[in-house]
C-alpha positions in Angstrom: 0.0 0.0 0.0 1.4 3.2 -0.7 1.5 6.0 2.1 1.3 9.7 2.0 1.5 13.0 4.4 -1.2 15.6 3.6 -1.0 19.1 3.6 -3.1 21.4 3.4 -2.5 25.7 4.1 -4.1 28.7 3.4 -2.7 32.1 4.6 -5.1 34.5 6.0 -5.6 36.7 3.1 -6.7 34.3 1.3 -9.7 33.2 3.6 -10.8 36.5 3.0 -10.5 36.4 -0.7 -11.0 33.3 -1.8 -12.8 31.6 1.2 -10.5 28.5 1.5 -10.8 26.4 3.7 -8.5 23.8 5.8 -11.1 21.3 6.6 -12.8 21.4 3.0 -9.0 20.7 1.5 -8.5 18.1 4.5 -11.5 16.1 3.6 -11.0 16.1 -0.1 -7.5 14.5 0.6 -8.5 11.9 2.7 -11.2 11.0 0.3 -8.6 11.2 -2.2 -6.4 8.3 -0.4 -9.3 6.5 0.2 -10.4 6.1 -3.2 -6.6 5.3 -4.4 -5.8 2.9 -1.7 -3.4 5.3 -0.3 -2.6 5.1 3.9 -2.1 8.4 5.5 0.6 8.9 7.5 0.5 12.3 9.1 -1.8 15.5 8.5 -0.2 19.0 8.5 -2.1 22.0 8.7 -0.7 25.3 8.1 -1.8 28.9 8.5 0.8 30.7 6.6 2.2 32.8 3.6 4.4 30.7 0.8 6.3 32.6 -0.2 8.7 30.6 1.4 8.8 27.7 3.3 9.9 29.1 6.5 6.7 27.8 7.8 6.5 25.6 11.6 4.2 23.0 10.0 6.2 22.4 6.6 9.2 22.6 8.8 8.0 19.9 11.1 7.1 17.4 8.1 10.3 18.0 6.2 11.7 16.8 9.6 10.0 13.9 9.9 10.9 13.5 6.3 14.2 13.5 7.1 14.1 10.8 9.7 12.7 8.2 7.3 15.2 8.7 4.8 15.3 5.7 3.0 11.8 4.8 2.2 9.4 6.2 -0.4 7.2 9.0 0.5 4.8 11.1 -0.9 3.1 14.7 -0.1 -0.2 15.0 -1.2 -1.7 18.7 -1.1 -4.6 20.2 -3.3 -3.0 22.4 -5.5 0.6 23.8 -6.5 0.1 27.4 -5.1 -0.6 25.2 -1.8 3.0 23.5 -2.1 4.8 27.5 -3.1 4.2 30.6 -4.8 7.6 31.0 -5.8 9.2 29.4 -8.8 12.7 29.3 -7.4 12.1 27.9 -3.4 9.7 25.4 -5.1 12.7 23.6 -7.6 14.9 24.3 -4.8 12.5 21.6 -2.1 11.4 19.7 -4.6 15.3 19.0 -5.5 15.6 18.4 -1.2 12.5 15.9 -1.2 14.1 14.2 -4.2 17.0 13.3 -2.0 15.1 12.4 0.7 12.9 9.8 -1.5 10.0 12.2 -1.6 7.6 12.8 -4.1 5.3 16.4 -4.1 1.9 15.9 -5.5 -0.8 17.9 -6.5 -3.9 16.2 -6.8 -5.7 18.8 -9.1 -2.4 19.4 -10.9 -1.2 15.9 -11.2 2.7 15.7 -12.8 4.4 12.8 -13.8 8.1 13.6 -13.2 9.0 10.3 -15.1 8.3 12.6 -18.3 10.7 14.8 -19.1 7.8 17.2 -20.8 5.9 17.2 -17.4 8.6 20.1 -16.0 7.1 22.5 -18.4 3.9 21.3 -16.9 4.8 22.2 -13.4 6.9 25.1 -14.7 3.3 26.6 -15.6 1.3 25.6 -12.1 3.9 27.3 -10.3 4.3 30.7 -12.2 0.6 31.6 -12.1 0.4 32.0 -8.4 3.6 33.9 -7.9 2.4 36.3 -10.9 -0.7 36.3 -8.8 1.2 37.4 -6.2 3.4 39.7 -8.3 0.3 41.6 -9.7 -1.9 41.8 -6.5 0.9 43.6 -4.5 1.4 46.2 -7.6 -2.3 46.9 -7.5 -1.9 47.2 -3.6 0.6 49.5 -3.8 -1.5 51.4 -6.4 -4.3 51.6 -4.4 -2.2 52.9 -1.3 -0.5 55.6 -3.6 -3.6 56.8 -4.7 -5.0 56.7 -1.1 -2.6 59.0 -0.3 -2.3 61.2 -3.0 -6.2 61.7 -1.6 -5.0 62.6 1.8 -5.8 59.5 3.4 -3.3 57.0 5.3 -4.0 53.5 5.0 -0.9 51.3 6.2 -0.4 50.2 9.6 -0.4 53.7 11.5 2.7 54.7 13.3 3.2 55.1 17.0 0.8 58.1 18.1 -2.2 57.0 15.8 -4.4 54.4 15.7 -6.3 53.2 12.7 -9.8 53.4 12.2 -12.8 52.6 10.2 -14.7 55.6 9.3 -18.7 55.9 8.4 -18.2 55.7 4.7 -16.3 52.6 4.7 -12.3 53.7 4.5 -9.5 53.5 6.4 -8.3 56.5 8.4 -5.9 57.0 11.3 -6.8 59.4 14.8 -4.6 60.1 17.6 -3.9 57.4 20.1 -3.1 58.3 23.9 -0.6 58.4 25.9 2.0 58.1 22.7 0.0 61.3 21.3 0.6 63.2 24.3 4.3 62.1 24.8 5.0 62.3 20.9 4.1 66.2 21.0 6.5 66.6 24.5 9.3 65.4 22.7 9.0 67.5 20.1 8.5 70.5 22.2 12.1 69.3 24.3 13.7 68.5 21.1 12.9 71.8 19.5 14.6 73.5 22.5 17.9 71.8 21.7 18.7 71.9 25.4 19.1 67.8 26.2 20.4 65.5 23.6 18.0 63.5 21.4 19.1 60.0 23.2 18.4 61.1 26.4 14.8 63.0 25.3 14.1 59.3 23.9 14.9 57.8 27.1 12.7 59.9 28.9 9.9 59.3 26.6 10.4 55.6 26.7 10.0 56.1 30.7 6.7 57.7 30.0 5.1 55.4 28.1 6.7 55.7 24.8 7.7 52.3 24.0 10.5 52.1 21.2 13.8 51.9 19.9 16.2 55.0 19.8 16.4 54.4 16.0 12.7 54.7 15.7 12.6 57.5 17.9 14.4 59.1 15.6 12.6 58.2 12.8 9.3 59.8 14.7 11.3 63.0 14.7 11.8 62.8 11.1 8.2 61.7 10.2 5.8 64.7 9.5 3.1 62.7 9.3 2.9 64.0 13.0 2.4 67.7 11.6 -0.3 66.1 8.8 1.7 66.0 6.2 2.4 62.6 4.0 4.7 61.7 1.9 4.0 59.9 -1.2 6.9 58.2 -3.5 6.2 58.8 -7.0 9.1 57.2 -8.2 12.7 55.8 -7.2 13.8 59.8 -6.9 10.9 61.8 -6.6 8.4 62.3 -3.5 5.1 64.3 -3.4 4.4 66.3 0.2 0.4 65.9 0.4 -1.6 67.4 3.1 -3.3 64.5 4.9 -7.4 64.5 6.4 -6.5 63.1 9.8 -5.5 65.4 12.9 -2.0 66.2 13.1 -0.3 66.1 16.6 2.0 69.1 16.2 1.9 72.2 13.7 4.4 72.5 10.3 5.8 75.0 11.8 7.1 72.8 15.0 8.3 70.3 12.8 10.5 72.4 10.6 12.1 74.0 14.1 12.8 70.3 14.7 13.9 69.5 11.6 16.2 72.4 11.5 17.7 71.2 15.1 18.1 67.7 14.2 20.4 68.9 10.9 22.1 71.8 12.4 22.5 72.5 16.0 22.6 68.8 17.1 26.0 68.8 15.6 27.0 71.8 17.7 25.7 70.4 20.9 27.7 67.5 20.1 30.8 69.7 20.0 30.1 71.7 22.9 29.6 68.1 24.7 33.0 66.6 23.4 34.5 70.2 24.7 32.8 70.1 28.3 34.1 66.0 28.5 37.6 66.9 27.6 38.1 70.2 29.9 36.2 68.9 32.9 37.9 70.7 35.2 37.3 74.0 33.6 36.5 76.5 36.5 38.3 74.7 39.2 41.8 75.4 37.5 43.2 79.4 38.9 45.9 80.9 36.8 49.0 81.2 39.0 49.6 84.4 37.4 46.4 86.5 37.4 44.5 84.9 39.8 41.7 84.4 37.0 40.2 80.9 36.5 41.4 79.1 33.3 39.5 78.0 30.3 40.2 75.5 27.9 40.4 74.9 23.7 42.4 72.8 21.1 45.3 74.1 19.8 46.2 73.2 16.1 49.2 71.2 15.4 50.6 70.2 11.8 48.8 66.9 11.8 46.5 67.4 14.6 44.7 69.2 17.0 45.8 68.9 20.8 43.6 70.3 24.2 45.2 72.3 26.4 44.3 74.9 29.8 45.1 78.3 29.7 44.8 81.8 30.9 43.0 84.5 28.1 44.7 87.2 30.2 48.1 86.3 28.2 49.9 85.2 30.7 51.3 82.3 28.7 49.7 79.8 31.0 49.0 77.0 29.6 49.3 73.0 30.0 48.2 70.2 28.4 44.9 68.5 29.4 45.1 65.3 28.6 48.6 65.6 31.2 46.4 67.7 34.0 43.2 65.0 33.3 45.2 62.0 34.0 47.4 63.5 36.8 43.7 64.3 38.7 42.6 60.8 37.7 45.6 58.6 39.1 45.5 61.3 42.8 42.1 60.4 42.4 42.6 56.1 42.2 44.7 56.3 45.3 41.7 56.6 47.1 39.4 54.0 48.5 36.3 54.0 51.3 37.1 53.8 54.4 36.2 50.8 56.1 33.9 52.2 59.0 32.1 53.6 55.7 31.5 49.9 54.3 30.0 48.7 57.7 27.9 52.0 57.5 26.6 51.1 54.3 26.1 47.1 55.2 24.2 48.5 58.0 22.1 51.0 56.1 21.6 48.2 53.5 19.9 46.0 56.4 18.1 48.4 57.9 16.2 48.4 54.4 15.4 44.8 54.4 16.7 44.0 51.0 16.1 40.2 51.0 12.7 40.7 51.7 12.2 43.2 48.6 14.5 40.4 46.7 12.1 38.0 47.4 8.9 39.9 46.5 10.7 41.0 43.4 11.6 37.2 42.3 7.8 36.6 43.4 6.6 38.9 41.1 9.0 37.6 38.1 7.3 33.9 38.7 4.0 35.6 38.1 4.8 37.6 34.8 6.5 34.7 33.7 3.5 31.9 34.1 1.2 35.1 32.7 3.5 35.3 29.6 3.4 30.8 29.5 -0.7 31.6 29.3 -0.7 34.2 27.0 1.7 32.0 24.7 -0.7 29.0 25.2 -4.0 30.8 24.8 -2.9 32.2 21.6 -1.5 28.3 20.4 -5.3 27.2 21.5 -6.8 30.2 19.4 -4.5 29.3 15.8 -5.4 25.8 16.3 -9.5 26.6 16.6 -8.6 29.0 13.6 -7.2 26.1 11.9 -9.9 23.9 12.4 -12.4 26.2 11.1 -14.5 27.1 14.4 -12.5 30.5 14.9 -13.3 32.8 12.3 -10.5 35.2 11.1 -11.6 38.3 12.6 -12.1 36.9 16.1 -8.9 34.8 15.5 -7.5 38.6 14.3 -8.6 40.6 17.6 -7.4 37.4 20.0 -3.9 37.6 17.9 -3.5 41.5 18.9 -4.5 41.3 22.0 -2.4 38.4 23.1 0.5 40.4 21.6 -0.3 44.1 23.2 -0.3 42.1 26.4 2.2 40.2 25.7 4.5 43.1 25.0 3.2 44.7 28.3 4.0 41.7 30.1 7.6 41.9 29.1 8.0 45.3 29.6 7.3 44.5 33.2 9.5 41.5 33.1 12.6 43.7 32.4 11.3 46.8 35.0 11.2 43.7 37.6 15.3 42.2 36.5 16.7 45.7 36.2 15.1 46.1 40.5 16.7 42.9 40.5 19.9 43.8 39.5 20.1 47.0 42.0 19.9 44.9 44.6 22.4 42.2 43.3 24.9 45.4 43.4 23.1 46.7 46.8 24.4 43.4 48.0 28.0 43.7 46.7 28.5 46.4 47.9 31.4 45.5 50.1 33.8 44.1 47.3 36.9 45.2 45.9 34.9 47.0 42.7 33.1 49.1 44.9 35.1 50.1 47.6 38.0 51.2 45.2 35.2 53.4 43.5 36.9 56.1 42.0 39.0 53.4 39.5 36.0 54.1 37.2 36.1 57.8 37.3 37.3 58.2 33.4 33.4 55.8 32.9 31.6 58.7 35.6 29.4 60.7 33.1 30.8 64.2 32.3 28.2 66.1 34.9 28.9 63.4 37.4 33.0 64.3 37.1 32.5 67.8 37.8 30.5 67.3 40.4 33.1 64.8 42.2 35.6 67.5 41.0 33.8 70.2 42.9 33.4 68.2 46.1 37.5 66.8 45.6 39.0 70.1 43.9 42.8 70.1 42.5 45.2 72.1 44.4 49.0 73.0 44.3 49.4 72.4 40.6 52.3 72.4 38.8 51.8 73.8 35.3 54.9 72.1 33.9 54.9 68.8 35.3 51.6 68.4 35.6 51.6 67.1 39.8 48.6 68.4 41.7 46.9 67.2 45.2 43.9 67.2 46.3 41.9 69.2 48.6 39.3 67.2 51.0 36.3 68.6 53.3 36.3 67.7 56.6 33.4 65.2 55.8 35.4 63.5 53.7 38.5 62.4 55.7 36.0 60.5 58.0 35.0 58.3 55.2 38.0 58.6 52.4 41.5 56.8 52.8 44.6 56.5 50.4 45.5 52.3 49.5 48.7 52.6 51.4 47.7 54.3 54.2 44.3 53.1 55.4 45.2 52.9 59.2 46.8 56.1 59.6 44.6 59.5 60.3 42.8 61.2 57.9 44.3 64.2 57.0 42.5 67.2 55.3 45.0 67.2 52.6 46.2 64.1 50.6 49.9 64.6 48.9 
């Protein structure tokens, strides 16, 4: 008796189009097999695009193809445009089954691959459904270039909008809160040029903005959010077209934007690398004058080289990378005092961090069994969908909302390891990393350096050789001590 694997798939467009069905192909397999004597081995049912044949069902079947390599096999299915709608990956698996003993068959399109002619055949049944293909995504993208050219926006609407189906019928896209709300405050901070994009997009992903930094960028660029679309004509011309829906911020905004984005974030970026270079700009006193000293790059022959020095030409000067490092290393000498460990190990306690550690790792279990349902609910929903008693559009709205919640879930998950990780480093607080701090001052962020620099100022410099010390409060001697002098008093003054 001969044996075969069915399979039968439909993609969900084409439910909607056509009105296939698994269960109708299914049953006029089976009673395909039973009329040729044929015994069925395996039924695979699949809910997705062929284009290619990255497909879990296929993929399980050309597994368990694989693992009966040496006996004959066949693969029934209803029609070519079932097996692949592209001419190449189709040659390319039916060469794979071929060395696997495998046979692809379409009942409705039967091929007999003993004939030579019969490639021609099949050459045919699988070029009509990839020109199907070919033409119904040109007339798609007609019809969404005309859409637009109309005003109207009809793909997936981008973060800030929501689409919608209007009274007559068509597609439109409205406001969506809180990303509207947050969308239009980060174009108002970015317009004012006074915080760097990243960190505006960090914010706004700490409001409620969920994205990348790439596509925050992309947001600031996109003036749909002023109601304007963009329409590509051709592979070098756009059209600007004013769209119906309800913009979230004026032209006018987004042109400032614009205008910052191109221009001025390229000077903030210099005045940034400047303010990182000289951090200790108005703690240095010129020697001379008395005035404080500034800093600039001189230029060299091949290239340009920071230094400190007095405008009142007084020929002060020295270099900064010499004064920066000499601050650094006094700096590293220094470690915490270990009267301030205990005081930290006690303050730690005091706060009860294994009990938050344990509510935290409580709350992980819980997202994590909530993300397990949400995985298995959505499993339970494709396979009624497959069956035929989900219909698309419920099968549709379960779909989204098992991935909005999903992606809320997950969102929670990392909020809950990142309060994890704080207190992993709470906890280690009284290792080698941490109490010799200061050995990751050059990683300190350049606000955080001058702050440290303010609080430890440089003192008794030497503008030629570039030795400094530094000057302590009194606070700080009672918790600051130098690596090779822990036991000894703490001075006000470290050499």
């Amino acid at each position: 008796m001969k044996t075969a694997y069915l399979y039968v798939r439909v993609s969900t467009d084409e439910q909607k189009r056509k009105g296939y069905s698994l269960p109708e192909q299914e049953d006029r397999l089976l009673k395909y097999c039973k009329y040729n004597n044929i015994e069925v081995k395996g039924i695979y049912r699949e809910d997705y695009s062929a284009k290619n044949f990255n497909r879990p069902e296929w993929k399980e079947l050309f597994s368990e193809i694989k693992k009966k390599s040496s006996e004959d096999k066949n693969i029934l299915f209803i029609k070519w445009d079932r097996f692949s709608r592209n001419v190449e990956y189709a040659y390319e698996m039916i060469g794979k089954l071929r060395k696997y003993k495998t046979t692809a068959m379409a009942i409705d399109q039967p091929i007999d691959f003993s004939v030579p002619e019969s490639t021609v055949m099949l050459a045919v049944y699988l070029a009509v459904p990839e020109a199907e293909n070919t033409r119904r995504a040109q007339n798609t993208s007609n019809g969404i270039r005309r859409a637009k050219l109309m005003g109207r926006y009809p793909n997936k609407a981008p973060i800030g909008f929501i689409n919608v189906t209007i009274i007559d019928g068509k597609k439109a896209i409205v406001p969506k809160e809180p990303e509207a709300e947050i969308i239009k405050w980060a174009f108002s901070q970015a317009v004012q040029n006074h915080h760097k994009i990243s960190e505006i997009s960090k914010i706004a992903n700490e409001k409620g903005l969920i994205c990348s930094r790439s596509y925050f960028f992309r947001i600031l660029r996109n003036p749909i959010y002023c109601g304007i679309i963009s329409v590509k004509l051709n592979s070098n011309e756009r059209q600007m077209i004013k769209g119906l829906h309800e913009p979230l911020i004026s032209e006018a905004l987004f042109d400032q934007v614009q205008s910052v984005i191109n221009t001025k974030r390229k000077m903030t970026a210099k005045r940034d690398d400047l303010k990182e270079m000289f951090f200790l700009r108005g703690f240095l006193t010129c020697p001379v004058c008395g005035r404080k000293l500034t800093g600039s790059f001189s230029k060299g022959k091949q290239n340009r080289y920071p230094y400190y020095h007095c405008d009142n030409r007084c020929k002060i000067r020295i270099g900064a990378v010499l004064l920066n490092d000499s601050y650094q290393n006094k700096l590293q000498e220094l470690i915490l005092a270990d009267n301030t460990m205990e005081l930290f190990k006690n303050i730690l306690e005091n706060q009860n961090i294994k009990t938050q550690k344990a509510s935290y790792l409580y709350a992980q279990q819980l997202v994590d069994r909530k993300i397990k349902e949400e995985k298995l609910t959505l499993s339970r929903g494709r396979k009624l969908f497959i069956a035929g008693i989900l219909k698309i559009d419920d099968y549709n709205e379960l779909k989204q909302e098992s991935q909005i919640n999903t992606k809320n879930l997950k969102k929670e998950e990392r909020d809950i390891t990142l309060n994890l990780r704080v207190i992993d480093k709470m906890n280690q607080m009284e290792n080698k990393t941490f109490r010799e701090i200061f050995q990751k001052f050059v990683e300190f962020d350049t606000s955080d350096k001058k702050h440290l620099v303010n609080l430890i100022p440089p003192i008794d410099i030497d503008y030629k050789t570039g030795d400094l010390s530094l000057e302590f409060k009194p606070a700080f001697s009672k918790i600051l001590s130098k690596k090779s002098n822990r036991k000894n008093n703490r001075k006000n003054e470290f050499h």
